[in-house]
N, CA, C and O of each residue as an XYZ file, in Angstrom:
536
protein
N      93.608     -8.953   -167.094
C      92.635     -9.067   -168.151
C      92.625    -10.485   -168.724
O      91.562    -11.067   -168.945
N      93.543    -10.907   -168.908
C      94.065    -12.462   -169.445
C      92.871    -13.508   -168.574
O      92.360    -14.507   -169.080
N      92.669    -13.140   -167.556
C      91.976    -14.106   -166.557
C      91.017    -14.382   -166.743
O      90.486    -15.491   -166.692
N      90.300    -12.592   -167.203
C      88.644    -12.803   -167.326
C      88.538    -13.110   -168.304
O      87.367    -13.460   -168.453
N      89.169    -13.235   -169.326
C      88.964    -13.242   -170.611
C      89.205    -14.726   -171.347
O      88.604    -15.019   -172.381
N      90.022    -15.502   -170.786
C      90.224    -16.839   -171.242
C      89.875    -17.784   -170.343
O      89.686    -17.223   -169.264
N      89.648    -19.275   -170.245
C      88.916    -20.150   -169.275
C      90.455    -20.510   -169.116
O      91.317    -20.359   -169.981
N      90.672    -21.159   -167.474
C      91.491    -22.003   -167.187
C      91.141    -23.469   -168.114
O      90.039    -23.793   -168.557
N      92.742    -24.390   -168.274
C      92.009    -25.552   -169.193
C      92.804    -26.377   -168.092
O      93.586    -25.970   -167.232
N      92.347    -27.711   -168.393
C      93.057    -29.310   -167.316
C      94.336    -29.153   -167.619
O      94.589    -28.802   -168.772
N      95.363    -29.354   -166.742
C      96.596    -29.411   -167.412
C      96.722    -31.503   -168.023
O      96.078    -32.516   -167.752
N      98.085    -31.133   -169.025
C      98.119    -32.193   -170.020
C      97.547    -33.462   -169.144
O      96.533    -34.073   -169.480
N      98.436    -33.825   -167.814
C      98.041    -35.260   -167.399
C      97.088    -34.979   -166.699
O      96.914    -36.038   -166.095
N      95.777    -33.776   -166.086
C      94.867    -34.556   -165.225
C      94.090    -35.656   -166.418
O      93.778    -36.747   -165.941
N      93.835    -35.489   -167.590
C      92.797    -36.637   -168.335
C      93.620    -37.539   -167.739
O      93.372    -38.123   -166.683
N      94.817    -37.687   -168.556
C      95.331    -38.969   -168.109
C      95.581    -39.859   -166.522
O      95.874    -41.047   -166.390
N      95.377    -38.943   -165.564
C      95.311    -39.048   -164.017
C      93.624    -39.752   -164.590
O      93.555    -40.946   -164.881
N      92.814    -39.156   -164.650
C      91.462    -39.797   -164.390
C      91.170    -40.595   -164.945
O      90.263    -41.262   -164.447
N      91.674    -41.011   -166.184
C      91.814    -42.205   -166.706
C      92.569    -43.351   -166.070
O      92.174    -44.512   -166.184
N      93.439    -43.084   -165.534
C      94.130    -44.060   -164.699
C      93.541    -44.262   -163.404
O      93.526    -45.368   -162.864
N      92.919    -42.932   -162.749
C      92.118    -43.594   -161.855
C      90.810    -44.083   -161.794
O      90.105    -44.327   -160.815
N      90.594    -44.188   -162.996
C      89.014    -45.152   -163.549
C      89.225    -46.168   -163.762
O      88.478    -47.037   -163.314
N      90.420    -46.522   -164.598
C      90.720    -47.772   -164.172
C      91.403    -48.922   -163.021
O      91.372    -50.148   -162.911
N      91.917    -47.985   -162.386
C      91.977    -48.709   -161.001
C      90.880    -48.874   -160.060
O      90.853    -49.812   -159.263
N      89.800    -47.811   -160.149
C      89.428    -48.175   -159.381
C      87.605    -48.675   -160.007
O      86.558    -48.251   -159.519
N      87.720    -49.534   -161.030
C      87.181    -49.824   -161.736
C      86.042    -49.352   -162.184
O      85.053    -50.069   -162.332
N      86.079    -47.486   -162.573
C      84.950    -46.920   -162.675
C      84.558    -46.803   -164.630
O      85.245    -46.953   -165.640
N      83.017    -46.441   -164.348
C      83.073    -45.965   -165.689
C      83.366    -44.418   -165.808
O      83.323    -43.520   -164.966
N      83.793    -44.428   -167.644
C      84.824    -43.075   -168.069
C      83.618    -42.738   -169.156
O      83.150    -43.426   -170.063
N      83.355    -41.609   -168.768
C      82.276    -40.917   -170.204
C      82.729    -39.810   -170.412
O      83.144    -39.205   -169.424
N      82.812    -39.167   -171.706
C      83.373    -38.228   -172.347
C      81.574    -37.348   -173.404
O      80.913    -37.737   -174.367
N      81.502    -36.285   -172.615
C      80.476    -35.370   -173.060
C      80.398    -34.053   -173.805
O      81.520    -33.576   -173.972
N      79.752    -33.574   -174.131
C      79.966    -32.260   -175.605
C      78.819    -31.633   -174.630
O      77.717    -32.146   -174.432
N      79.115    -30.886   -174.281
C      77.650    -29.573   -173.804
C      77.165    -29.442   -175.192
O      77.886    -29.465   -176.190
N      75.825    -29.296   -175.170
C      75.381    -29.063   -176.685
C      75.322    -27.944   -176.554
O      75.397    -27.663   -175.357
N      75.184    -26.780   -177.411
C      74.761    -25.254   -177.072
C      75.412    -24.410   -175.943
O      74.756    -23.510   -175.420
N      76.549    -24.646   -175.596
C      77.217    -24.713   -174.482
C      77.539    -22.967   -173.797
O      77.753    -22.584   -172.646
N      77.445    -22.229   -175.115
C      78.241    -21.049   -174.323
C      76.830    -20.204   -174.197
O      76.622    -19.448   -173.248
N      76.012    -20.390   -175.117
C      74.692    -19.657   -174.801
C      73.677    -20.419   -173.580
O      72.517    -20.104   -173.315
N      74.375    -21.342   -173.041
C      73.850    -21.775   -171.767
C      74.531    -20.876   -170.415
O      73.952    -20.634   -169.357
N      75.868    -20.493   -170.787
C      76.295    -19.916   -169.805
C      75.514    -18.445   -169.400
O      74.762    -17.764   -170.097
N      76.008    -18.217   -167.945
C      75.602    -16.661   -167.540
C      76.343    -15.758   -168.006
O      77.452    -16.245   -168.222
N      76.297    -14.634   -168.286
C      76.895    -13.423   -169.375
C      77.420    -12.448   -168.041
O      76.664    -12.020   -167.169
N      78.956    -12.205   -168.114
C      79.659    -11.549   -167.259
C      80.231    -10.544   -168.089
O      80.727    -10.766   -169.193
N      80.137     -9.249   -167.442
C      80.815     -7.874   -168.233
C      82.078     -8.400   -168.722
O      82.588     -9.420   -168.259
N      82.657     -7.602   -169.795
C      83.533     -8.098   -170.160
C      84.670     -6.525   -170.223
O      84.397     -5.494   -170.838
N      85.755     -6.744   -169.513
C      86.611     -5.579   -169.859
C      86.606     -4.625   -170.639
O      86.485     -3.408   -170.492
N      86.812     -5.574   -171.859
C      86.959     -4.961   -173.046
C      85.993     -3.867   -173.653
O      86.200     -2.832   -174.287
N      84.930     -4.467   -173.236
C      83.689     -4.008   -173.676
C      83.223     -2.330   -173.133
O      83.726     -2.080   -172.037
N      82.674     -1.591   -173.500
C      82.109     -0.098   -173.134
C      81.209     -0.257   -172.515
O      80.047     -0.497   -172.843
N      81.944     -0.062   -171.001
C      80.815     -0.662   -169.632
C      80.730     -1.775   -169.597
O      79.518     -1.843   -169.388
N      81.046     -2.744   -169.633
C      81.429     -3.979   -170.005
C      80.710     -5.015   -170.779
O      80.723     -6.211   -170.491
N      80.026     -4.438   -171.867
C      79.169     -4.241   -172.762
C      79.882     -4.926   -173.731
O      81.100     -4.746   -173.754
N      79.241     -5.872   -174.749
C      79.929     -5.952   -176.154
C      79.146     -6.325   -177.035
O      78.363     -7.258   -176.860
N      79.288     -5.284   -178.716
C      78.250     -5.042   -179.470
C      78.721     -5.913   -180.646
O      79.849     -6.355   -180.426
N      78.109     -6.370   -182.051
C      78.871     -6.990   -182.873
C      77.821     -6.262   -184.436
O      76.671     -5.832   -184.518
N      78.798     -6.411   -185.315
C      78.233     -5.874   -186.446
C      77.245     -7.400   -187.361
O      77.748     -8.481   -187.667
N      76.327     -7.123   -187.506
C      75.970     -8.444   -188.506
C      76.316     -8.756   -189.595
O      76.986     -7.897   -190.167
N      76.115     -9.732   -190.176
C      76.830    -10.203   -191.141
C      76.491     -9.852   -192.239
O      75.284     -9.665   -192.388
N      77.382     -9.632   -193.392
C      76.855     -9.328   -194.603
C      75.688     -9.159   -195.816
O      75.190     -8.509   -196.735
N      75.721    -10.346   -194.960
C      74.560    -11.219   -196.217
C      73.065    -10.615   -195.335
O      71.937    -10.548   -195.824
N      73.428    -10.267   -194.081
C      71.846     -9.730   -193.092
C      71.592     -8.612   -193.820
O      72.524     -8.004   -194.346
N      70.310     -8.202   -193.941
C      69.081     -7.233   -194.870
C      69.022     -6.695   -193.579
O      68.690     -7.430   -192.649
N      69.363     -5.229   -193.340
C      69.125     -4.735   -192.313
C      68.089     -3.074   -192.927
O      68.453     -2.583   -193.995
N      67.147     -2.537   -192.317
C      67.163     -1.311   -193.116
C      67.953     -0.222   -193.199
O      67.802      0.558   -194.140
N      68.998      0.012   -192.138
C      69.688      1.156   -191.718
C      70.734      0.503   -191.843
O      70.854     -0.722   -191.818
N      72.096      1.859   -192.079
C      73.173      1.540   -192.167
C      73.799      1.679   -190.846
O      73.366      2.462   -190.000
N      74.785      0.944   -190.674
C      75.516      0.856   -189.155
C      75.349      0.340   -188.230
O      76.221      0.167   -187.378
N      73.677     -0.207   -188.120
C      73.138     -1.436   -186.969
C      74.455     -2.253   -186.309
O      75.565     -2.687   -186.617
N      73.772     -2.176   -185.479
C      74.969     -2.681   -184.379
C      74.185     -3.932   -183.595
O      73.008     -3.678   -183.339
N      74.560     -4.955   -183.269
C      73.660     -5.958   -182.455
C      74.663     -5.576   -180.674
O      75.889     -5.460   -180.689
N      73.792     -5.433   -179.266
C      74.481     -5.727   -178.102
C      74.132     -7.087   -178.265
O      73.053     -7.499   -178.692
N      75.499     -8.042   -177.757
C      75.726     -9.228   -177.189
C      75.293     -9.633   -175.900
O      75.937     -9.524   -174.856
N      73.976    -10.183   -176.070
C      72.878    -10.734   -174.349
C      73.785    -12.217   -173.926
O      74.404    -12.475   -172.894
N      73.633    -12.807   -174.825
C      74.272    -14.412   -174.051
C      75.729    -14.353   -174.598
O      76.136    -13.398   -175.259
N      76.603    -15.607   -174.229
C      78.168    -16.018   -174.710
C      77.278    -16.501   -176.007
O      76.118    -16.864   -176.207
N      78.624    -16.273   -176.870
C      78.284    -17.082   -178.042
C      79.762    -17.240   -178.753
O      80.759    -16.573   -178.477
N      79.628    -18.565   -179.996
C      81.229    -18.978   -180.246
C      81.816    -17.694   -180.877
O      81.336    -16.730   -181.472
N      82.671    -17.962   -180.616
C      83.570    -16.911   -181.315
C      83.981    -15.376   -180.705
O      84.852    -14.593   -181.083
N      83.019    -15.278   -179.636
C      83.333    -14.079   -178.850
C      84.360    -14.042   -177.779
O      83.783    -14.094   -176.693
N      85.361    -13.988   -177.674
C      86.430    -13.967   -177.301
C      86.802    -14.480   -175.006
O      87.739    -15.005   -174.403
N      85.694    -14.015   -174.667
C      85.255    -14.366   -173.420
C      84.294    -15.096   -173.182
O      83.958    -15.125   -171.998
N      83.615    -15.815   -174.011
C      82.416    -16.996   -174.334
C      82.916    -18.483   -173.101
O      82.224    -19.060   -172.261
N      84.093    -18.648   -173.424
C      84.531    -19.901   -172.910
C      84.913    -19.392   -171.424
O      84.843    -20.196   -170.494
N      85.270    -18.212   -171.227
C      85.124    -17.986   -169.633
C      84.220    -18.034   -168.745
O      84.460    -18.376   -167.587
N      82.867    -17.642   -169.244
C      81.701    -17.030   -169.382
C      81.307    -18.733   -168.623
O      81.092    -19.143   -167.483
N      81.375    -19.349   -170.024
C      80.744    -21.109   -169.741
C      81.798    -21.884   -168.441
O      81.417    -22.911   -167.879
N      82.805    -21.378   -168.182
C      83.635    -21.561   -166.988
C      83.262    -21.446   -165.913
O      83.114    -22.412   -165.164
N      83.036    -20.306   -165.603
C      82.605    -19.477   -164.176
C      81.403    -20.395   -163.766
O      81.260    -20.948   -162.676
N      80.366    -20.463   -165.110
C      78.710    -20.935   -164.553
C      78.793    -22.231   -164.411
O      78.328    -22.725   -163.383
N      79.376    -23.033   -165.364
C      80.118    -24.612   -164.237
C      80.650    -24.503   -163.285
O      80.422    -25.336   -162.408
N      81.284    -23.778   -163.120
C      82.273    -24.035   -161.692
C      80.997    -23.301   -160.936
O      80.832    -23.834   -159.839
N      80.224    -22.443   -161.136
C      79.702    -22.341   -159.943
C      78.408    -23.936   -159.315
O      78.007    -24.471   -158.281
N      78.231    -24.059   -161.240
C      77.114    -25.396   -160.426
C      77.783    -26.370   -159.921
O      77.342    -27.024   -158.976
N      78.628    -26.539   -160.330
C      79.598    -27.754   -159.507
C      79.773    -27.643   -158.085
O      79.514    -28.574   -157.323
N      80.210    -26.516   -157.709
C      80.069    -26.078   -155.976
C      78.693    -26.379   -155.261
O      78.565    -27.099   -154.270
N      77.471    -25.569   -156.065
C      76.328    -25.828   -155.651
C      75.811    -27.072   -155.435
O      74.712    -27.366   -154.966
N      76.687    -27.774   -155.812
C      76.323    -29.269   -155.764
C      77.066    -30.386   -155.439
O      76.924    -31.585   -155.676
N      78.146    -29.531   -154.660
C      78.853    -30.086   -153.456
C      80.216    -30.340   -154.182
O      81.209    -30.753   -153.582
N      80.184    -30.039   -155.631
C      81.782    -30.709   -155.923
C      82.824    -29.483   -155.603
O      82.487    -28.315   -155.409
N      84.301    -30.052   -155.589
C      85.248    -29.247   -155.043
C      86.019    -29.287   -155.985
O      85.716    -30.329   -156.566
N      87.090    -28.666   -156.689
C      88.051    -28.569   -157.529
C      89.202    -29.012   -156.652
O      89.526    -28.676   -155.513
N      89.794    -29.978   -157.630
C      91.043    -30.972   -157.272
C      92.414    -30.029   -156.968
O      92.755    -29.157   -157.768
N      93.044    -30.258   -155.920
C      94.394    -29.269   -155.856
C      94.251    -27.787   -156.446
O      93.614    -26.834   -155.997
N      95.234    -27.921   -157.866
C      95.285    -26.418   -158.117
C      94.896    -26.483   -159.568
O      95.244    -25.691   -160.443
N      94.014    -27.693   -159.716
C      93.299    -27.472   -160.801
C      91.506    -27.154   -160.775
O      90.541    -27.836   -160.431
N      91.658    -25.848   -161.291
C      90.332    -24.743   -161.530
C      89.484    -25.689   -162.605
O      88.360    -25.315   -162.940
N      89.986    -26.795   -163.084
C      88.677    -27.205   -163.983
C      88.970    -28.551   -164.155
O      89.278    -29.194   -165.159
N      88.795    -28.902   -162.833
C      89.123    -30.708   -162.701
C      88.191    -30.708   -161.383
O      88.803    -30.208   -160.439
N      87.026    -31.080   -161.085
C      86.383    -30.954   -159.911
C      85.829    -32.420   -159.294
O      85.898    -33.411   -160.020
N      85.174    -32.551   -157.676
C      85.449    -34.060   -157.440
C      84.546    -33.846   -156.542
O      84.743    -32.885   -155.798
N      83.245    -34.707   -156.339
C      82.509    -34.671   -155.279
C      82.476    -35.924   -154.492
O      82.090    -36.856   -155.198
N      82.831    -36.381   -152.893
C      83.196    -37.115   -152.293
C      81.911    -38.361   -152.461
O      80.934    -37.930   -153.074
N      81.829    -39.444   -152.119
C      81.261    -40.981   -152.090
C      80.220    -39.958   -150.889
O      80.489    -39.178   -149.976
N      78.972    -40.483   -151.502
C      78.300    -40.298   -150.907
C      76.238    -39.948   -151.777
O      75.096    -40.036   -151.324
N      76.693    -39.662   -152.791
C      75.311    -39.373   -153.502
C      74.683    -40.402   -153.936
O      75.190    -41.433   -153.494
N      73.719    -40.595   -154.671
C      72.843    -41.373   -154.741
C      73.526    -42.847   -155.127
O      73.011    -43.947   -154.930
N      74.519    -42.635   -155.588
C      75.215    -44.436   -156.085
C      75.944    -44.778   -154.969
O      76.313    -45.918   -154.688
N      76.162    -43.689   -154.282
C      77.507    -44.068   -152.893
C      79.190    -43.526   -153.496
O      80.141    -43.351   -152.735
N      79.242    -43.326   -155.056
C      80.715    -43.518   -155.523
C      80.903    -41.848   -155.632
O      80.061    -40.972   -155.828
N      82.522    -41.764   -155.401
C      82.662    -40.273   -155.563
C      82.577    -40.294   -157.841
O      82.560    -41.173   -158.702
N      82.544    -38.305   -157.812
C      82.073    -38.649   -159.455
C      83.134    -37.312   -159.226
O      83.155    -36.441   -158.356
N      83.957    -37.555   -160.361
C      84.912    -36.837   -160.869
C      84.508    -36.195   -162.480
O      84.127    -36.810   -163.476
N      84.680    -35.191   -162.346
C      84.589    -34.132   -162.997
C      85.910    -33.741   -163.910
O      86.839    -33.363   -163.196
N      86.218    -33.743   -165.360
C      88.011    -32.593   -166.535
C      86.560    -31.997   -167.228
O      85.510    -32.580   -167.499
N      86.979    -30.580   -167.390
C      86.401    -29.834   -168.554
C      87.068    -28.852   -169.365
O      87.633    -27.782   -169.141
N      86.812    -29.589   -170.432
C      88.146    -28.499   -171.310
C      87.035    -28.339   -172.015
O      86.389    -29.168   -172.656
N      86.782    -26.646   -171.764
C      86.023    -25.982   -172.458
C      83.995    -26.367   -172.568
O      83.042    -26.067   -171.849
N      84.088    -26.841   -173.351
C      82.520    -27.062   -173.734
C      82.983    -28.927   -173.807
O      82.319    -29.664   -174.536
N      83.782    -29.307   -173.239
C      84.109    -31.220   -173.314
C      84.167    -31.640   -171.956
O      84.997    -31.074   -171.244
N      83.138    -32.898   -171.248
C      83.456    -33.044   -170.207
C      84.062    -34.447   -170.124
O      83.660    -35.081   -171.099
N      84.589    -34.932   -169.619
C      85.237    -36.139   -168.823
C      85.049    -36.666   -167.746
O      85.733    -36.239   -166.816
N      84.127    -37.710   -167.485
C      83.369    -37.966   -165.925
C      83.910    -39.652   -165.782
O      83.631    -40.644   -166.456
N      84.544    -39.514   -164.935
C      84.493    -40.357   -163.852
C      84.133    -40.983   -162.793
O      84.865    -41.844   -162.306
């Protein structure tokens, strides 16, 4: 359950690996924020959930007419506990689709070989909704 439910993160030194290898090999280093990041992702059942379903109560201050309204959860959103897995899976899948490969035995450090439109390979850290390109 642990798996589906939390994103793999970079371990401590890949930043620092890609930082060191940006500067050797004299690339540029950009550091990015997905804006809107988890409601961009694709929505995967979630264990926990009834059928893998998950509902949330609204908030207080919401004017609802009935008592007990329940909202189902359509997209990831912050705070929902599998949100950041959710935004995991659907990077890692566009990253494949687009030729990049994940580095060794890191699930969220990915690297697509010299060859696309600049000629230079482009390295990929994502911790969470933060990217790190090389």
């Amino acid at each position: 359950m642990h798996s589906l439910q939390f994103p793999t993160l970079p371990s401590a030194g890949s930043s620092g690996m890609l930082m060191s290898m940006a500067a050797a090999e004299n690339l540029h280093l950009h550091s990015m924020d997905l804006i809107q990041a988890f409601i961009q992702a694709e929505r995967i059942p979630e264990p926990e959930g009834p059928n893998g379903r998950t509902f949330i109560t609204p908030p207080p201050e919401c004017e609802e007419d009935e008592e007990g309204v329940v909202y189902e959860v359509l997209r990831p959103l912050y705070g929902v506990p599998s949100s950041a897995r959710m935004l995991q899976l659907t990077l890692s899948k566009w990253m494949k689709e687009h030729g990049f490969q994940t580095v060794g035995f890191e699930n969220s450090v990915w690297s697509r070989p010299a060859g696309g439109r600049n000629g230079s390979r482009i390295t990929v850290s994502a911790h969470i909704d933060e990217l790190l390109i090389a």
